[in-house]
C-alpha positions in Angstrom: -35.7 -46.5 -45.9 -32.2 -46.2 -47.7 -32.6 -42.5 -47.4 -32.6 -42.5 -43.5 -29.6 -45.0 -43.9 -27.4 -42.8 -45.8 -23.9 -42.1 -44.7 -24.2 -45.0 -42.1 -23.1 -48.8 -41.4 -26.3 -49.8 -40.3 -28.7 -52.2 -42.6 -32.1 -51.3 -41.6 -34.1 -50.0 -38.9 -36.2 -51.0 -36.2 -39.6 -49.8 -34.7 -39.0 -46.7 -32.7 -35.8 -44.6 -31.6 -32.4 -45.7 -33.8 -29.0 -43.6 -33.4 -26.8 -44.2 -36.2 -23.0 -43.6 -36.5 -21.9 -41.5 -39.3 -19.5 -42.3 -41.5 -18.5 -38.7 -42.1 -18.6 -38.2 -38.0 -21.2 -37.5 -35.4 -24.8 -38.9 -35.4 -28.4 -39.3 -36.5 -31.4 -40.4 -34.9 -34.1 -42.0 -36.7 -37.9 -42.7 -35.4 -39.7 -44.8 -37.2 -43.4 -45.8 -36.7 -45.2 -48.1 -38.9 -49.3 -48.1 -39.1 -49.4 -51.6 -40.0 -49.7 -52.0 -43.8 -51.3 -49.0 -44.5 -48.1 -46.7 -44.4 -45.1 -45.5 -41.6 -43.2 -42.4 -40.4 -39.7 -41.2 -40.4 -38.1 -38.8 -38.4 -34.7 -38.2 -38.9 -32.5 -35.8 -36.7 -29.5 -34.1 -37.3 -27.1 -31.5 -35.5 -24.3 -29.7 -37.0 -21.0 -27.3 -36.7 -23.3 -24.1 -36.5 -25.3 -25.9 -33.2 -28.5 -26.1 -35.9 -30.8 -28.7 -35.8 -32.0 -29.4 -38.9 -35.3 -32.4 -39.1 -36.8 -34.3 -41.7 -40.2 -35.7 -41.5 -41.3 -38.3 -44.0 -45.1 -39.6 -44.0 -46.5 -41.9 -45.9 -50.0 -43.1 -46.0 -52.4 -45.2 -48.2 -56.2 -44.0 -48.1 -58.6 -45.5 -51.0 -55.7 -46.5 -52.9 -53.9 -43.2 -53.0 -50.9 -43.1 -51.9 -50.4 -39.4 -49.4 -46.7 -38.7 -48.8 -45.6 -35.5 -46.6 -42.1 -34.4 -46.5 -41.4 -31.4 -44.0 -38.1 -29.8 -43.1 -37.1 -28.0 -40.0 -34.2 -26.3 -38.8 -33.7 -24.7 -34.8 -30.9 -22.5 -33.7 -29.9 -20.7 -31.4 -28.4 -18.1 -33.0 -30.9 -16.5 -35.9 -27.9 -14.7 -37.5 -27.1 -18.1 -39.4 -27.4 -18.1 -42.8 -29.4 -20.8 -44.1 -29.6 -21.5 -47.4 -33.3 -23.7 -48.3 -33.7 -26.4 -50.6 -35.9 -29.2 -51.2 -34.6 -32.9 -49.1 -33.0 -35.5 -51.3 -35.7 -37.9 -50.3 -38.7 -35.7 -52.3 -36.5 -36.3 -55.1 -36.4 -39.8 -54.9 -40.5 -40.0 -54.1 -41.1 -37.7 -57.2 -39.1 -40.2 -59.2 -40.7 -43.5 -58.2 -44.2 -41.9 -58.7 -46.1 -42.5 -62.5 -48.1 -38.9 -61.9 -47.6 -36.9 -58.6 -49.8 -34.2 -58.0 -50.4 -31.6 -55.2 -54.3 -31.8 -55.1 -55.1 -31.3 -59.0 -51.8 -29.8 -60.3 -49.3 -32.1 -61.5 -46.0 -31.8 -60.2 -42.6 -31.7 -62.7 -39.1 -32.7 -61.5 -37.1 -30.5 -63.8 -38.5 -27.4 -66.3 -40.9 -27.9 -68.8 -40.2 -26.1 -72.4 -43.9 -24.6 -73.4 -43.5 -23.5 -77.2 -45.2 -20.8 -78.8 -48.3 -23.1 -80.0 -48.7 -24.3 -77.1 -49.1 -20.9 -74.8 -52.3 -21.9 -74.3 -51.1 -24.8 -71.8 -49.8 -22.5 -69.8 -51.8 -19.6 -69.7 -54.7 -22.2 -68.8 -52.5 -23.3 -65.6 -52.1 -19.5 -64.8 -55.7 -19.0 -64.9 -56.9 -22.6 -63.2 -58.6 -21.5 -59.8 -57.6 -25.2 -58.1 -53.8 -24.3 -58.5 -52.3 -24.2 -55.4 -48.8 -23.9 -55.8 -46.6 -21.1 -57.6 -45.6 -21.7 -61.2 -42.1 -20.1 -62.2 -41.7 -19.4 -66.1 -37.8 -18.3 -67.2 -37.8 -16.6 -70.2 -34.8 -16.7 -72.9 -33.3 -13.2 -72.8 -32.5 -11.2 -76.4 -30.2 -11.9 -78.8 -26.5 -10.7 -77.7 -27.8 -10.3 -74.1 -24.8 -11.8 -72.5 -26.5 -13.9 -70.3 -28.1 -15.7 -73.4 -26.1 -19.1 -73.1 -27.5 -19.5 -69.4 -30.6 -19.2 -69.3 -31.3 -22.5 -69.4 -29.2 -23.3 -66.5 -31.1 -21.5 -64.7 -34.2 -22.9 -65.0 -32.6 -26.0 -64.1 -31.2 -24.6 -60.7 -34.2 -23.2 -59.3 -36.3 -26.1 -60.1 -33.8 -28.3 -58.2 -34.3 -26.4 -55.2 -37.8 -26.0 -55.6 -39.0 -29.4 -56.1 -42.1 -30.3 -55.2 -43.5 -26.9 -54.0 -43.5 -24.9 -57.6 -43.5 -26.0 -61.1 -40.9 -24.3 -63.6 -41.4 -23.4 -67.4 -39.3 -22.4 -69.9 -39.8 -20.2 -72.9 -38.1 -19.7 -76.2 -38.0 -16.8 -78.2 -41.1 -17.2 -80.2 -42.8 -18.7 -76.9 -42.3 -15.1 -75.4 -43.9 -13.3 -78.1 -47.3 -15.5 -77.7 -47.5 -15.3 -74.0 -47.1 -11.2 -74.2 -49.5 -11.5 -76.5 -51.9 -13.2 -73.8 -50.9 -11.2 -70.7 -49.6 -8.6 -72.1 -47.5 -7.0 -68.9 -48.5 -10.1 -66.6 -46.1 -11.8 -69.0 -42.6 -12.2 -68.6 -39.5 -11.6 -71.1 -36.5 -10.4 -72.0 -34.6 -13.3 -70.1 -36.3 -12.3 -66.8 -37.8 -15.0 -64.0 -41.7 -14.2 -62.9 -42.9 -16.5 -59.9 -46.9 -16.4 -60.1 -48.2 -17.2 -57.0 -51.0 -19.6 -56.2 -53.7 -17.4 -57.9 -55.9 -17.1 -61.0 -53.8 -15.3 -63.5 -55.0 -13.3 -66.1 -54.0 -10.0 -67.9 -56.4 -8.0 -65.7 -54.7 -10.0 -62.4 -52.9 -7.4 -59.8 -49.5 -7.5 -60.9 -48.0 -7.3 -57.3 -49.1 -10.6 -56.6 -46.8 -12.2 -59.0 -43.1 -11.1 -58.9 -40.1 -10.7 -61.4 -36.8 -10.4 -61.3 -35.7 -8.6 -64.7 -32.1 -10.1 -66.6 -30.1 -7.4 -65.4 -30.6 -8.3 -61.8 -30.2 -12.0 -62.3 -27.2 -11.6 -64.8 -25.6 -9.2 -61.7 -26.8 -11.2 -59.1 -27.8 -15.0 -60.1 -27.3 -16.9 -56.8 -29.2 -14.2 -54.2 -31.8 -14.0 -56.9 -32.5 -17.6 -56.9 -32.3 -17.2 -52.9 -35.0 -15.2 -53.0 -36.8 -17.1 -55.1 -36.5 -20.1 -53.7 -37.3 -18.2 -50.1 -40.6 -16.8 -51.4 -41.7 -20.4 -52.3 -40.8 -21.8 -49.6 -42.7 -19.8 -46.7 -45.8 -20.2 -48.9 -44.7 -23.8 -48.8 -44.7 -24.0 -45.2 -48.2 -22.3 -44.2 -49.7 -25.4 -46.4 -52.2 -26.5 -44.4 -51.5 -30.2 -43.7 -54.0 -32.4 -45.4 -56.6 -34.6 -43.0 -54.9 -38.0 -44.0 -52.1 -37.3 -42.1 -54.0 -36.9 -39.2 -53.5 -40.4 -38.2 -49.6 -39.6 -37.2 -50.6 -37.5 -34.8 -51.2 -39.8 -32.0 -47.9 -41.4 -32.8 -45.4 -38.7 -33.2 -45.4 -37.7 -29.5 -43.1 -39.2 -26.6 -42.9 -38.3 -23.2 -39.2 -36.8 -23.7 -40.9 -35.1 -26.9 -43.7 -33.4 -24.6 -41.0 -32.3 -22.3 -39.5 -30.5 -24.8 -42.2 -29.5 -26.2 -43.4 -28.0 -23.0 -39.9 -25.8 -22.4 -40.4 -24.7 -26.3 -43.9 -23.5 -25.2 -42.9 -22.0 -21.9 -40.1 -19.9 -23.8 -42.1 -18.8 -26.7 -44.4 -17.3 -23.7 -41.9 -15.0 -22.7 -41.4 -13.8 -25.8 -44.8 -13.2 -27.1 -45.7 -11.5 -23.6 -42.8 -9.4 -24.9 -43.8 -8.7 -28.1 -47.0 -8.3 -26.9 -46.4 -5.3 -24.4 -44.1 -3.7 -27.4 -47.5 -4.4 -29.6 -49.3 -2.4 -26.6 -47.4 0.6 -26.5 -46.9 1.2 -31.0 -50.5 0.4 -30.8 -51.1 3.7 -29.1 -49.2 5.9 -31.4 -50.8 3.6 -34.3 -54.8 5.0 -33.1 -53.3 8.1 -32.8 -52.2 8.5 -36.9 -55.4 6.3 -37.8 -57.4 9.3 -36.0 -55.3 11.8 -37.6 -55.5 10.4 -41.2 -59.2 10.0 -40.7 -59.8 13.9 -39.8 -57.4 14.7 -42.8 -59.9 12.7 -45.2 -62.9 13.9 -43.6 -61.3 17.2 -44.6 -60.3 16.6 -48.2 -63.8 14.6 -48.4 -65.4 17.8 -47.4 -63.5 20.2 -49.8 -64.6 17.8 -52.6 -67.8 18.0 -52.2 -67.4 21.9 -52.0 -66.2 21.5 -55.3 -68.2 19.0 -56.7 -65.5 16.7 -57.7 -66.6 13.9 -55.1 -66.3 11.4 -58.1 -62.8 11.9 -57.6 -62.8 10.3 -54.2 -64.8 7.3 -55.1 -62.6 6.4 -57.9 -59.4 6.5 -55.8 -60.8 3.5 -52.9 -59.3 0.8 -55.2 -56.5 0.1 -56.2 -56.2 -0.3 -60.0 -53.3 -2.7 -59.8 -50.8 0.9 -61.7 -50.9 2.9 -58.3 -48.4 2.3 -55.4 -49.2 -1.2 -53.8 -50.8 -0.7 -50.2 -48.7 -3.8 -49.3 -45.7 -6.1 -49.6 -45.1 -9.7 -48.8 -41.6 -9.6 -47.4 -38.4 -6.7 -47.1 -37.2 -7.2 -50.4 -40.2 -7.1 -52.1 -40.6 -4.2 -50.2 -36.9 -2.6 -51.4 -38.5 -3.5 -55.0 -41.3 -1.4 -54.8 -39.2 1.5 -53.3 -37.1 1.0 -56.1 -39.8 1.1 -58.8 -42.0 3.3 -57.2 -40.4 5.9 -54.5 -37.1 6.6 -57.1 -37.7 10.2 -57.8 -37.6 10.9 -53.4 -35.5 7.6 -52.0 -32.4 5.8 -53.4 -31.9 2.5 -52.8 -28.7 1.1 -54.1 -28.9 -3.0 -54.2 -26.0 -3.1 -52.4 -28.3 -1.8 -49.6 -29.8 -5.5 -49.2 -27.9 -7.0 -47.0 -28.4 -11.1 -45.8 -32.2 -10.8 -46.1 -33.0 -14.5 -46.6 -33.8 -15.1 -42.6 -35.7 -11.8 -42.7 -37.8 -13.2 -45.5 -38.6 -16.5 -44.2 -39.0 -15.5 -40.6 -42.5 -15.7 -38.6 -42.2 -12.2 -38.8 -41.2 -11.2 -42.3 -44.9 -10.3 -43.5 -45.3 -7.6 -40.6 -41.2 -6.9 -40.7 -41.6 -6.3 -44.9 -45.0 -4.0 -44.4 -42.6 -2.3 -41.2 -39.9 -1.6 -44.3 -42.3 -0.6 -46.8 -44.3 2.2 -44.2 -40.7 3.0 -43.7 -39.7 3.7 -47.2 -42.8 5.3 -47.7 -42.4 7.9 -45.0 -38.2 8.7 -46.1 -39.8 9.5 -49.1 -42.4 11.2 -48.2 -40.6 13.4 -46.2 -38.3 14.5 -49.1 -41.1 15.4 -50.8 -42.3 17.6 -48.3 -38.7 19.3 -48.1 -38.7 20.3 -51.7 -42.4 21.7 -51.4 -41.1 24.0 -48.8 -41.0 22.3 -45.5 -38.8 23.8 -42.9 -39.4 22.8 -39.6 -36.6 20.5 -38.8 -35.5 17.4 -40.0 -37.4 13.5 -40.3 -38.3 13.2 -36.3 -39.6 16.5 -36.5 -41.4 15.8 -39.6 -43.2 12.6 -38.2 -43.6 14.0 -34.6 -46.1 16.9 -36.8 -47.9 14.3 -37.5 -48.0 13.7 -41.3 -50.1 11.4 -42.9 -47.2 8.9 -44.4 -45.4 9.3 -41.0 -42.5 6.9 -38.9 -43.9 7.1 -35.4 -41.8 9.4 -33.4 -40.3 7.1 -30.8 -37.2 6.0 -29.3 -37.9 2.4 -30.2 -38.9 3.4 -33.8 -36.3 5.9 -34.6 -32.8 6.8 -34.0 -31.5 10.0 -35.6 -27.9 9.0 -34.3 -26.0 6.7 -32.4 -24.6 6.3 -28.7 -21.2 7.7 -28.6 -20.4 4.4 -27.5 -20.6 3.1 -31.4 -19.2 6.7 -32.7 -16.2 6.8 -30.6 -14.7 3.1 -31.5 -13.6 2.8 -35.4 -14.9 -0.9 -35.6 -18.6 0.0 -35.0 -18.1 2.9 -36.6 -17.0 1.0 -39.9 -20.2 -0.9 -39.9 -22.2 2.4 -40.7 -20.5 3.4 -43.8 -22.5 2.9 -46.4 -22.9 3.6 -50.2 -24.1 6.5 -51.4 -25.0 8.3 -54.7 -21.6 10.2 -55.8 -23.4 13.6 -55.9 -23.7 13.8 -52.4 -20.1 12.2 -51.9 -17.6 12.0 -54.1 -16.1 9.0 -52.5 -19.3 6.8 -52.8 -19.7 6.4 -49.3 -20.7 7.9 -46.4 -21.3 7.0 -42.8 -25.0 6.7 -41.8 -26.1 7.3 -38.3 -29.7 8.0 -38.4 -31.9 4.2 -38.6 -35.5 3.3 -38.4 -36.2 0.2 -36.2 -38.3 -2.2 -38.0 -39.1 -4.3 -34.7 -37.9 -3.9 -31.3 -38.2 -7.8 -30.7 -36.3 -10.5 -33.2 -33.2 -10.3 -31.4 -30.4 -10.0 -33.8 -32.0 -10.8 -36.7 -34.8 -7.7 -36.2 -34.4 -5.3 -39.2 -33.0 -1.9 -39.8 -32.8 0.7 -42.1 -30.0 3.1 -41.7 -30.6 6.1 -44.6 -28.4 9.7 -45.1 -30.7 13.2 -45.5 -29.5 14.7 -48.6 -32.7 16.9 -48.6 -31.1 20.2 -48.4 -28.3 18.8 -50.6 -27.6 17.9 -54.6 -30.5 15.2 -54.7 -32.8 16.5 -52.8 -33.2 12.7 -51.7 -32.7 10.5 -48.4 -30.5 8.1 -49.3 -30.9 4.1 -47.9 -27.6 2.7 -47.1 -28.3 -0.5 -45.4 -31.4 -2.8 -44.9 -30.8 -6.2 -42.8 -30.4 -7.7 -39.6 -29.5 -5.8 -36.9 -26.5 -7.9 -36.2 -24.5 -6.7 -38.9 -24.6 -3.3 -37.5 -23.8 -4.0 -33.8 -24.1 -1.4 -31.1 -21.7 -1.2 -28.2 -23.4 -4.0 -25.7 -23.3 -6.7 -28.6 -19.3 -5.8 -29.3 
């Protein structure tokens, strides 16, 4: 209860609705429901400078002498171009402390990071592997000697698993710790003062590596606080497709006022209009979708043919599956998808880092599965395309390239594509500003150039919906397209949102 009562005169709470007075200004309300002595609800709501709502719902039942506790965090706004930056509520804090041994269904959870040493690897390669492990385990390793971020590693550890509490379990490893758990995964491991987050599956040195991400030293020593953003993001959205377990169930039927259904009712009503929108924009890509499916499928009934012409149709059985070295067929989120263009596309597509630009909403949006796959097709096809330049492709530039029809193509639409922009953005110096863009030296000498030509990741999202604004340098020095920019649309505004 003292955690709803922070910042505020007021001594305790009663049953139902309470606004309290803050002493820093402005105003909570509280909601609490009891369910007589078998556990209660709070639900604490607060609003701040940036118009953002930001909720806190606490739930704590005792069924069979277990005591269940649920702690979920919401934030609405208006305007999805605020940056939020996640971590977990005080009050899980406080919960993990008072607890003897908290789990999440079998796993234990840990409030700070646990130090495994090298003869004990074992522990945590059998935690890796456990099939009932259902949240993401995050193991720092302690970068090499005279690796100037050597003195911080530990630090850290520390900060992500502040913010992570509760929904992923940190481990640190020495040294010598290193050594025994590349000895067990062998690339699956992690080293070198790098981070790996190993998501909620069986791990073992056979395990698809694109499942389980890293972030090497020299990013993190470059870039320590939007590395642990994206960490902490990544968690997070797993976090919050959980499903809810069924002893909260009996909150439902108490959670819900008429002034709550109203609202509730307006929420639903608006969401309607949007996902009829998205839905007629869903319609109409669909179209030109079937139309590369069919396409693709003729091309590999060709190759399939020529194969067996040959006699090399083992070839085409051994290519169906993936063998965890090839190019991943997917992504879980934009910047995972700017790392695998990165590691895999290099030699057709460069992506500088100072391309990602404020990608933490894209990550954790509804959207930023189907937005991340949108980037990595996207990628895919810039690179493609180059590579088809330097083979000896000469009809035209990218929209020609994808309007022929190429297997890796960008769909060749006005709400996909945009080769250029409206004079209205090239004929005022402020929009144009937002369009210059670094860029490889060989194809300027300045480092920058202005970019024009975008791919539209989604035509709904609003402000937040992504884009990818790149330079052809095909004909040039690199032979390359080079990716300028990848973020919200709202950092490059066109003439209407001026």
């Amino acid at each position: 209860m003292k955690w709803a009562l922070r910042d505020s005169a007021t001594p305790s709470l009663e049953v139902g609705e309470n606004l309290l007075a803050l002493s820093k200004g402005g105003h909570r309300t509280v909601k609490f429901n009891e369910l007589a002595e078998s556990g209660f609800e709070l639900i604490t709501e607060e609003r701040n400078d940036n118009a953002q709502v930001w909720t806190t719902v606490v739930q704590v039942v005792m069924v069979e002498g277990v005591l269940n506790s649920l702690v979920e965090l919401r934030m609405e706004s208006e305007d999805l171009s605020n940056y939020v930056s996640v971590s977990r509520p005080a009050i899980v804090h406080e919960l993990l402390e008072v607890a003897s041994k908290p789990t999440v269904d079998s796993t234990v959870l840990l409030d700070r990071p646990f130090s495994i040493p090298a003869n004990g690897i074992d522990i945590l390669t059998d935690l890796l592997a456990d099939e009932n492990r259902s949240i993401p385990i995050i193991v720092c390793s302690e970068p090499g000697a005279g690796q100037s971020y050597e003195g911080q590693w530990l630090s850290l550890a520390s900060k992500i698993a502040r913010r992570t509490e509760g929904i992923a379990n940190v481990f640190t490893l020495d040294s010598a710790a290193v050594t025994a758990f590349r000895n067990e995964l062998g690339d699956l491991a992690i080293w070198g003062g790098g981070v790996r987050v190993y998501a909620p599956l069986p791990v073992t040195r056979d395990s698809n590596s694109w499942n389980h991400r890293y972030y090497t030293h020299d990013r993190l020593r470059g870039s320590e606080r939007s590395s642990i953003e994206r960490i902490v993001y990544s968690i997070s959205q797993r976090s919050s497709r959980r499903k809810v377990s069924s002893e909260f169930e009996v909150f439902a039927s108490n959670s819900v006022d008429a002034e709550s259904l109203g609202k509730l009712e307006a929420d639903t009503e608006s969401q309607l209009e949007l996902m009829e929108f998205e839905r007629d924009l869903a319609i109409e890509e669909r179209g030109s979708v079937v139309k590369q499916l069919a396409h693709a499928q003729g091309h590999l009934a060709r190759l399939k043919e020529e194969l067996l012409r040959k006699g090399m149709v083992d070839l085409l059985w051994e290519t169906i599956h993936d063998d965890g070295t090839s190019i991943p067929d997917e992504v879980q989120d934009t910047s995972e998808a700017i790392l695998a263009a990165q590691s895999y596309l290099d030699k057709w597509l460069s992506i500088p880092d100072s391309a990602s630009r404020e990608l933490e909403a894209i990550d954790t949006s509804v959207e930023s599965y189907s937005w991340g796959n949108g980037a990595w097709r996207g990628f895919r096809a810039l690179a493609a395309y180059a590579e088809d330049r330097s083979n000896g492709w000469d009809q035209g530039g990218f929209y020609e390239w994808c309007q022929g029809g190429a297997i890796l193509g960008w769909p060749a639409s006005p709400k996909k594509i945009a080769m250029t922009e409206s004079d209205g953005v090239q004929d005022r110096p402020k929009l144009r500003r937002t369009r210059v863009f670094a860029v490889d030296s060989a194809v300027d000498e300045s480092g920058k150039i202005m970019m024009l030509a975008h791919l539209k990741i989604a035509e709904g999202g609003g402000s937040l919906a992504p884009r990818i604004y790149f330079y052809d340098d095909t004909s040039g020095r690199t032979q390359k397209v080079h990716v300028g920019f990848v973020g919200p649309h709202h950092l490059v505004p066109n003439q209407s949102a001026s």
